[in-house]
C-alpha positions in Angstrom: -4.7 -0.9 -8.5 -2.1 0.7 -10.6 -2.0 4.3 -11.8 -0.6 5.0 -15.3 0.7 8.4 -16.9 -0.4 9.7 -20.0 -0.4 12.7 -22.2 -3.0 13.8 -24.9 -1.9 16.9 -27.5 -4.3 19.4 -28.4 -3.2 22.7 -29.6 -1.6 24.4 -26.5 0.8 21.4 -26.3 0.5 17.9 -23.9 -2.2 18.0 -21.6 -1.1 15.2 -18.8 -3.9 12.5 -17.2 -3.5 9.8 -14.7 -5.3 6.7 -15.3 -6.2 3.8 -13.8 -4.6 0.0 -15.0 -7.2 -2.6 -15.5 -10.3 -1.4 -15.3 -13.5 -3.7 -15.8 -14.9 -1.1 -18.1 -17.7 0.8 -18.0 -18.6 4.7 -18.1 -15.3 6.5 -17.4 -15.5 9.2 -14.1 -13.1 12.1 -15.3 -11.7 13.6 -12.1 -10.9 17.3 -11.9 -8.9 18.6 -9.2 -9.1 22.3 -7.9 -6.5 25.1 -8.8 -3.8 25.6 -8.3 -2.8 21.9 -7.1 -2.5 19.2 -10.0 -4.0 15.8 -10.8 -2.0 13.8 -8.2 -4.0 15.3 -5.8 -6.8 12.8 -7.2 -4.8 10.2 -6.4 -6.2 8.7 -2.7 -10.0 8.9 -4.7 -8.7 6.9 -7.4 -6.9 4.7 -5.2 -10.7 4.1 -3.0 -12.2 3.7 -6.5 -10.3 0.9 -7.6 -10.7 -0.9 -10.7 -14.6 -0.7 -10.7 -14.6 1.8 -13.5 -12.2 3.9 -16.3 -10.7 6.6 -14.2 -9.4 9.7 -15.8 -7.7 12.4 -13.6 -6.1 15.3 -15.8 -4.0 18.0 -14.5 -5.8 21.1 -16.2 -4.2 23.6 -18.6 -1.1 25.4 -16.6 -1.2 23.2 -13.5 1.1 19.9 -13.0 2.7 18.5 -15.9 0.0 20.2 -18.8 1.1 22.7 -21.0 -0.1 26.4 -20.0 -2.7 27.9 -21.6 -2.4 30.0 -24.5 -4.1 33.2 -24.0 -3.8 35.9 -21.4 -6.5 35.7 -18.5 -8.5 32.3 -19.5 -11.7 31.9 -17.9 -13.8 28.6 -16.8 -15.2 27.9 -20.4 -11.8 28.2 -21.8 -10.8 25.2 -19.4 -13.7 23.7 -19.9 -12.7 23.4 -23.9 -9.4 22.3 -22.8 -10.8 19.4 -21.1 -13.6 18.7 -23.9 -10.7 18.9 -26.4 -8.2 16.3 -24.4 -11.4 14.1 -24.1 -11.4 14.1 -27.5 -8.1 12.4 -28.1 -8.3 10.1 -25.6 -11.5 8.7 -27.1 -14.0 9.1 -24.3 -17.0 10.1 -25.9 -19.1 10.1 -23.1 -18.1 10.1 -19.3 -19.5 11.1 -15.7 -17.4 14.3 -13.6 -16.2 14.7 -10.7 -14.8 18.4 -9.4 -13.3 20.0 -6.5 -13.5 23.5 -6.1 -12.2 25.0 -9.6 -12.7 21.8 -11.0 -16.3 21.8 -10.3 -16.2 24.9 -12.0 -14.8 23.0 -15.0 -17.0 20.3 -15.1 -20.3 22.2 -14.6 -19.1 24.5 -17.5 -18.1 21.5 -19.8 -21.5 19.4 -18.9 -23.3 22.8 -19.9 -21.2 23.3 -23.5 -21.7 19.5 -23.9 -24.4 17.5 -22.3 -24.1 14.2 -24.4 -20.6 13.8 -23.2 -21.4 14.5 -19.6 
């Protein structure tokens, strides 16, 4: 399996994903990785994953290679909206989570602001 690079711009600047190459298609599984590490820390999942389905892993707002957020102090939600935001230019309209730690945070905040996506 081969891990691609990519970047989606929404209003705080480039928020950074890894993805997988090759995919059979399917539901994607967005991967969100804890704080304060980044998304390459997804990386040994999305390797025991495989090709059996999209994979999304994006490093969050202010970690790895994603632009910072733009407000002092940003909670969960504000994350959360990040993420729902970056899905949004990417095009994935409706995906399964997966979160470690913070991350789970994330995702249990998004799923609750957006339940068709999630």
């Amino acid at each position: 399996m081969e891990i691609e690079r990519g970047f989606a711009r929404i209003a705080e600047g480039q928020v950074h994903f890894r993805s997988n190459v090759g995919a059979n298609g399917g539901r994607p599984l967005v991967l969100i990785h804890m704080s304060p590490v980044a998304s390459g820390f997804m990386v040994p999942l999305m390797e025991e994953l495989g090709d059996s389905r999209p994979l999304i892993a994006p490093d969050t707002l202010g970690n790895g290679d994603s632009a910072a957020p733009n407000i002092e102090n940003p909670e969960i939600a504000y994350f959360a909206d990040g993420l729902r935001r970056a899905l949004d230019v990417m095009g994935v309209k409706e995906c399964d989570i997966y979160g470690v730690r913070t991350g789970a945070m994330i995702a249990t905040e998004l799923a609750i602001a957006d339940p068709g996506r999630i």
